[in-house]
N, C-alpha and C positions, 0 to 999 in steps of 0.2 A: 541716221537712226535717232528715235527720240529719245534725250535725256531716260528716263521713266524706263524704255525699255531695254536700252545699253545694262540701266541699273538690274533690273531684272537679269538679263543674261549674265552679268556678270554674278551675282548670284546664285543663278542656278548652275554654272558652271564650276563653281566653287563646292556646289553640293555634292556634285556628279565625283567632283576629285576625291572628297571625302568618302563618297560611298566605294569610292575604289580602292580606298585604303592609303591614299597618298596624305597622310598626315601633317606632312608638311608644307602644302599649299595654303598660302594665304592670298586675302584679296588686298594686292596693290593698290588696284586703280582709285583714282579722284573721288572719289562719291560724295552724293549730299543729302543732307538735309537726313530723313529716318533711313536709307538706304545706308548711310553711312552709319548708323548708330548698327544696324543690322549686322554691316560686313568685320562690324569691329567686335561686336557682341558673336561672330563666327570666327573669326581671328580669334579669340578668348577662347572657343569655347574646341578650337583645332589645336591649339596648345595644351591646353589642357586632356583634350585625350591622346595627346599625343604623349607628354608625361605620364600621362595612367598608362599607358601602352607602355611604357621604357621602364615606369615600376613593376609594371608584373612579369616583363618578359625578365627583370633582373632577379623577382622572388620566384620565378620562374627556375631559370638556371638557379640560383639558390638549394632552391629543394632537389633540382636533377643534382647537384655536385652533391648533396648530401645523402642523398638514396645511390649516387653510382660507389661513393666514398665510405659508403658504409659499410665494417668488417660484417656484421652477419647478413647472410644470404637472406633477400627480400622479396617476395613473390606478392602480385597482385593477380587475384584469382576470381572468375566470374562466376556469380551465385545462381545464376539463370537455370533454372530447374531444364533447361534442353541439352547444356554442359555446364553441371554443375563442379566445381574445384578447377577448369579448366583457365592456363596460366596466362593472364593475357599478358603481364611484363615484367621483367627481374633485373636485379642489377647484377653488375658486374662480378661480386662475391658469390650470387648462386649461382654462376656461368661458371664460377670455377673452382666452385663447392661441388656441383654436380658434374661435373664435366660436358654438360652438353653447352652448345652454343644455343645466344638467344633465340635462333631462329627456333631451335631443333623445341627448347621450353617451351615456346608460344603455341606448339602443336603434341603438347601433352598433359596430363591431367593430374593434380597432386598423387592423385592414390597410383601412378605409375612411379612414384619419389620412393616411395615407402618399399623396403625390405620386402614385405609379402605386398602383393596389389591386394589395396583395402579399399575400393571405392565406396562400398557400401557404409565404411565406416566415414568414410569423408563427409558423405553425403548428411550422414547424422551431424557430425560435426559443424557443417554450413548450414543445421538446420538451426544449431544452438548458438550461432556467431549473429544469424539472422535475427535472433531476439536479444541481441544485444551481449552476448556472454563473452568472455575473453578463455581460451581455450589455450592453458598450460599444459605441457607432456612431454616427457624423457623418449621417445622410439627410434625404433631402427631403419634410417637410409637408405638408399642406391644411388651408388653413381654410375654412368654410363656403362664403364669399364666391369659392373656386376661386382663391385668389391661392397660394403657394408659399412655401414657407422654408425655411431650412438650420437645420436643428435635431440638438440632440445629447442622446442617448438612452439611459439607463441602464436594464437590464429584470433584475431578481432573483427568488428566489423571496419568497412570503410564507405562512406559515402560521398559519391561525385556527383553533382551537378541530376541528385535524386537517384543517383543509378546504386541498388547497394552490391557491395564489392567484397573481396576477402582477402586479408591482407597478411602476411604469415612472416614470421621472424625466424630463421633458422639457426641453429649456431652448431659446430660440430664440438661435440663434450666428449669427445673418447682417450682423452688422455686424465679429463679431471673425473673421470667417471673409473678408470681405471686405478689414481692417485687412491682414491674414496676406497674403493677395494683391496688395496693394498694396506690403507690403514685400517679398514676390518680387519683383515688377515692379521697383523700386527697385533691387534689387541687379543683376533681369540687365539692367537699365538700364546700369547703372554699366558693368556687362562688357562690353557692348556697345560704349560711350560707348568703354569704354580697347582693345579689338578693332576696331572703324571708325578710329582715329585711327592704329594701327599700322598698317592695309591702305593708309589713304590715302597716307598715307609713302612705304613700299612699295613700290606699286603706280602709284601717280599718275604718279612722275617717269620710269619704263620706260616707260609707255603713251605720255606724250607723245611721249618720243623714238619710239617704235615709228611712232607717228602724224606727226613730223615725216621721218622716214624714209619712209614709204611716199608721201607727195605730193609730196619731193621726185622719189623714182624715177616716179612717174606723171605727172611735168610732164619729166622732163628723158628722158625714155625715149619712143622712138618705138613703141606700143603698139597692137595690136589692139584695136579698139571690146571684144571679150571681156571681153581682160586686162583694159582700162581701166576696162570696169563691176565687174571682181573686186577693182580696187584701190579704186573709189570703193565698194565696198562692206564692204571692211576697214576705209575711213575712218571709216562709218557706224556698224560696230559696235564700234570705239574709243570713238568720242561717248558710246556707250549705254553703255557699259563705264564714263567717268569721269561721266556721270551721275547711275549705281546707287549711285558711289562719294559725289559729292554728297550724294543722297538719303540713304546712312544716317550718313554726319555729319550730317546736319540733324537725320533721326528718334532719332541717340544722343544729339547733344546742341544741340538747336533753337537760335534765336539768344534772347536775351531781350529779350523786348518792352518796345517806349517806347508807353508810355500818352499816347492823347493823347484829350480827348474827341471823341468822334466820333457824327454823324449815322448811325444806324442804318440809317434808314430812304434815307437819300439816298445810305450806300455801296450797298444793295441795290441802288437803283436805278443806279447809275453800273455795279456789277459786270454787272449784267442786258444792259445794253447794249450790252456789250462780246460775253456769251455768245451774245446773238440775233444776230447777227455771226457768229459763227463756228459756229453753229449751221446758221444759211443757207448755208452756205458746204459744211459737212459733210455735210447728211442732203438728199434728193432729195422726201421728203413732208417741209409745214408741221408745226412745234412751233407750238405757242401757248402763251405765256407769260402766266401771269393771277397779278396781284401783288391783294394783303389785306392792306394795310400797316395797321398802328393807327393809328387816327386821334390818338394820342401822341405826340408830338416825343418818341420813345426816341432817347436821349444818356447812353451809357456811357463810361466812362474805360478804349480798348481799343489794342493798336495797331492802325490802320484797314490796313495791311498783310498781318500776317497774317491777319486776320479776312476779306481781299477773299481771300484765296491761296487760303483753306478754302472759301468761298460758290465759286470759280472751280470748285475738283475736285468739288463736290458737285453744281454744273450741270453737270460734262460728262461727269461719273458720270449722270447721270440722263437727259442728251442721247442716250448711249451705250446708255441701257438699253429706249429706244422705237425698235419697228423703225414704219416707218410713221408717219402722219401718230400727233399723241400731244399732253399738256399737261402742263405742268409750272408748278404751283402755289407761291407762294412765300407766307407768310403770319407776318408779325411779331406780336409778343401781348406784353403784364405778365402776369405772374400777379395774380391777384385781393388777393391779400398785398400786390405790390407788393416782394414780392423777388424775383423770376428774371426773367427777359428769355429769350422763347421766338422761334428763325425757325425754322419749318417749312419744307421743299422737298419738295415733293411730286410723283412723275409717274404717268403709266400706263402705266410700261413692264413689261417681263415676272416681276419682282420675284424673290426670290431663297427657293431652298430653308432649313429653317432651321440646317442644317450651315453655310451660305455663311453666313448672318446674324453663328452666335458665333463666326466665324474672322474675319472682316469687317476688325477692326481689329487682328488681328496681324499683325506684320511681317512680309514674305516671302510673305505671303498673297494668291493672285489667281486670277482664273476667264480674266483675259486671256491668249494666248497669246505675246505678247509686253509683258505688264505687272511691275512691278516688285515688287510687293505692298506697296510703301512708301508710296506715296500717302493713303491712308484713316489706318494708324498717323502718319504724319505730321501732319495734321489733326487728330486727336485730340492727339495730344501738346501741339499748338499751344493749342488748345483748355482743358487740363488749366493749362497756365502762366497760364491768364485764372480758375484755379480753376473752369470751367463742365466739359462733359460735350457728348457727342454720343448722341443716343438714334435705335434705329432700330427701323421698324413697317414687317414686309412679308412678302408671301404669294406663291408662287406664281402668275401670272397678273393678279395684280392692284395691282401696280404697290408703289413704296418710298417710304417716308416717313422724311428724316432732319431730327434736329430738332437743333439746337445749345441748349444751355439756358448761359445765361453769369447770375451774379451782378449783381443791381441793386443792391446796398448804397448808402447814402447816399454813401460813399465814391468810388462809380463815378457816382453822379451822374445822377439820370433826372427828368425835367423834363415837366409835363405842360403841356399847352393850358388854359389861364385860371388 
């Protein structure tokens, strides 16, 4: 074969290698003269992509370790108006932010993430990311399992290789969201606390006189049975009047509790018999009262006062909510841990819409027509100073379940049988 055309093969075989991706092929052979300047100026020039190949696959991996290592959940989403928000890739935080696996994301749509399905609103959103906007927002989650979260949401634009893209930052805020709330609470605590103490002042010492005035004129006054039920009924709504006043010094600022250990299970039962009493007394059909005590001698370090005050309102909250004959369930528990101490009260009365449910425990809040709305916040408050919570489960027609969950710590002392 001629010199000239070895030199050739040898060159175009060397292309072929390259175009096959074999980066590492150089040309050995002898050559001369410009076929030699050629094969070396290809030598250079297979090196050299060969390092630009080894640089990117390394900023390559780079950016994967740093989007699969990233604590907030990452979603790349397609703007394509035929599936717009739909998930083309995410990393490993929103695989286990959301609970689905990667496959299961790549075959869903942002507005299926969202607490209510929002496509429509997605949709606006990708329209305003599309002109370049960066789309901040506090909303509400789903994860697989149907549970919820308060999550906060970054959505920008992203562009690859001309394609435009959506690209979203998730974080779950529901415990610094709840923190925030709790120092709300805290502050119009405090306003509250210093507003109750100035009305009590006030207000207290005119009422009485108002109220010692009025029984003197209805004992020392010769009156019509009328007048005299108008005045014992002025008396009546004095009472109610220093009360309400009572109630929210308590609910601004509660008394503080002396810890004393106490039988759990033996206040229930002491409280219970007090409410089947006055139970009988109030409703014309039988309650039936069915206790589920643990078979545990639970002994926590509470005061047994207000813990009887709170069991009292939540029987007669539950007495109150069965028209008709009806039961009301009481049931003590551990947690399997063996840190919380759980009582359930349970009835079958008419249960509550879930507007009534989250208004439940703020103050001023009531469905009674003559109730104070302080009673349930009070409770809670009571509750909050033993560090526990009040949880509540209820529907429409099918009765309310409140559950007091208070801390077992070694510190409060919980003692079992053997």
């Amino acid at each position: 074969m001629p010199i000239g055309s070895f030199s050739v093969a040898t060159l175009v075989t060397a292309a072929r290698q390259l175009g096959r991706g074999n980066l590492d092929f150089r040309i050995n052979q002898p050559l001369k003269n410009e076929f030699l300047e050629v094969a070396t100026a290809f030598n250079s020039m297979a090196a050299a992509i060969s390092e630009e190949k080894k640089s990117n696959v390394a900023m390559q991996r780079l950016y994967q370790s740093l989007f699969e290592s990233a604590k907030d959940a990452i979603c790349i989403m397609s703007t394509d108006p035929a599936r717009p928000g739909a998930v083309i890739s995410a990393n490993k935080a929103a695989v286990d932010l959301f609970g689905y696996s990667l496959k299961e994301l790549q075959n869903m749509c942002c507005g299926e993430l969202c607490a209510e399905n929002s496509s429509n609103q997605c949709i606006e959103r990708i329209s305003r990311i599309l002109n370049g906007e960066w789309v901040e927002r506090i909303t509400d989650r789903r994860r697989k399992d149907g549970s919820t979260f308060k999550s906060e949401v970054l959505a920008g634009p992203m562009i690859i290789d001309d394609v435009n893209y959506m690209l979203t930052f998730t974080r779950d805020v529901t415990e610094r969201e709840l923190a925030k709330q709790e120092l709300l609470r805290a502050n119009q605590m405090s306003v509250v606390g210093q507003m109750a103490v100035g009305l009590a002042h006030e207000i207290k010492n005119p009422l009485a006189g108002i109220k010692a005035t009025i029984e003197v004129l209805s004992s020392d006054l010769d009156l019509e049975d009328d007048d005299r039920e108008l005045m014992l009924r002025l008396i009546s709504e004095i009472d109610r009047m220093e009360r309400l006043l009572k109630n929210l010094l308590r609910y601004a600022r509660p008394p503080q509790p002396h810890p004393e250990v106490t039988n759990i299970n033996r206040l229930l039962e002491y409280t219970l018999r007090n409410v089947e009493v006055t139970s009988a007394k109030t409703t014309t059909d039988k309650i039936h009262f069915i206790k589920d005590f643990s078979p545990q001698t639970l002994q926590l370090e509470i005061d047994p006062d207000q813990l009887q005050q709170v069991l009292l309102n939540l029987y007669l909250n539950a007495v109150e909510a069965i028209s008709g004959p009806g039961k009301i369930t009481t049931c003590s528990r551990l947690s399997s841990d063996g840190r919380q101490m759980f009582i359930d009260i349970s009835d079958n009365g008419a249960g509550m819409s879930e507007t009534v449910k989250n208004n439940l425990f703020k103050p001023f809040f009531t469905t009674r027509s003559k109730g104070t709305g302080l009673g349930l916040a009070i409770c809670l408050r009571l509750i909050e100073q033993h560090r526990g919570t009040i949880l509540v489960d209820s529907h429409p027609g099918k009765g309310s379940t409140f559950t007091i969950v208070l801390p077992a710590s070694s510190a409060e002392r919980i003692e079992h049988h053997g």
